[in-house]
C-alpha positions in Angstrom: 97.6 95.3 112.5 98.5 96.7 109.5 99.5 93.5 108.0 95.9 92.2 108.6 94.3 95.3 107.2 96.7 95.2 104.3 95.3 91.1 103.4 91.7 93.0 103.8 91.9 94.2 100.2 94.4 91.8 99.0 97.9 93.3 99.4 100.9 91.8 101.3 103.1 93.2 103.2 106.0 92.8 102.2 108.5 95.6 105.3 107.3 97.6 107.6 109.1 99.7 110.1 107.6 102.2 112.6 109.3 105.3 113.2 108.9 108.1 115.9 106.5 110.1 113.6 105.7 108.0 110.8 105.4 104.9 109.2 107.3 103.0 106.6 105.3 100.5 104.4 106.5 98.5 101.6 103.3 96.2 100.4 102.5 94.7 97.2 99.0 95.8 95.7 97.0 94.6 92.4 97.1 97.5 89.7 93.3 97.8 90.2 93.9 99.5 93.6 94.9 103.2 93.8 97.4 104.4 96.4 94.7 106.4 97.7 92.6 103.7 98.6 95.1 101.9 100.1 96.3 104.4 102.4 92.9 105.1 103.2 92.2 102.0 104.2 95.1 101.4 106.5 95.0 104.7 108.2 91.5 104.8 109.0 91.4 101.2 109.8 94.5 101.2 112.3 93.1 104.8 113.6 89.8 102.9 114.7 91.3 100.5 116.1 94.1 102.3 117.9 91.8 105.4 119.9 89.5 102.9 120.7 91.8 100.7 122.8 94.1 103.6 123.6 91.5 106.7 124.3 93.9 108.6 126.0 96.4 108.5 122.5 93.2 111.3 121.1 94.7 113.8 124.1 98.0 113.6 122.2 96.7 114.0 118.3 96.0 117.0 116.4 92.3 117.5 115.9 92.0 114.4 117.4 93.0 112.6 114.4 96.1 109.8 114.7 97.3 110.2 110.8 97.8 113.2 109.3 96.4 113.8 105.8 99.9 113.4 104.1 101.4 110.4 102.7 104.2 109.1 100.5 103.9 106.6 97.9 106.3 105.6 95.4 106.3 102.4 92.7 109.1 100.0 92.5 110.6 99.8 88.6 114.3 100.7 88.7 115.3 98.8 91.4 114.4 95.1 92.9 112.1 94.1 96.2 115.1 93.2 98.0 116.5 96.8 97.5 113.0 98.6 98.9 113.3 96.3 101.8 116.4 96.6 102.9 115.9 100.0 102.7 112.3 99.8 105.1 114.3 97.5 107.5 117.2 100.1 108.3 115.6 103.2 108.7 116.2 102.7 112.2 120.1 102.5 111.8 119.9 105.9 109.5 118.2 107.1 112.2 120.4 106.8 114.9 123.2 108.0 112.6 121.6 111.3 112.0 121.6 111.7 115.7 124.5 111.2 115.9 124.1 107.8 118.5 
């Protein structure tokens, strides 16, 4: 889904990995778009989308709402792509490390 909403407004997706209480997105935009718009779009898109297939996900929200307000955002300069990816793709194996699993 959020690889579909991304090409909506012309970025690509480059990683993403879904964690139990967030989301990690690496995507490549056009300068013209502000991070703000961007996660805008995505959130509200994929929140649509989401409580109206799953209803009963609104029962375990906060105010009803799926996203919170908060976000990260953060450009790539100092380091490559292949860096920021590899770092998107193993979030699950830091993860389990910090549990101690």
């Amino acid at each position: 889904m959020l690889k579909e909403y991304a090409e909506e407004i012309d970025c690509e997706v480059i990683a993403i990995e879904v964690m139990p209480d967030h989301v990690h997105v690496f995507l490549r935009a056009k300068p013209n778009l502000s991070p703000t718009k961007i996660i805008n779009h995505l959130k509200g898109k994929t929140a649509r989308k989401l409580l109206q297939e799953f209803p009963k996900l609104r029962t375990k929200t906060t105010n009803g709402r799926l996203w919170s307000r908060s976000y990260f955002v953060a450009t790539v300069g100092y380091v490559t792509d292949e860096i920021v990816k590899h770092y998107v793709e193993t979030q699950w194996e830091r993860e389990l490390k910090r549990r101690g699993a």
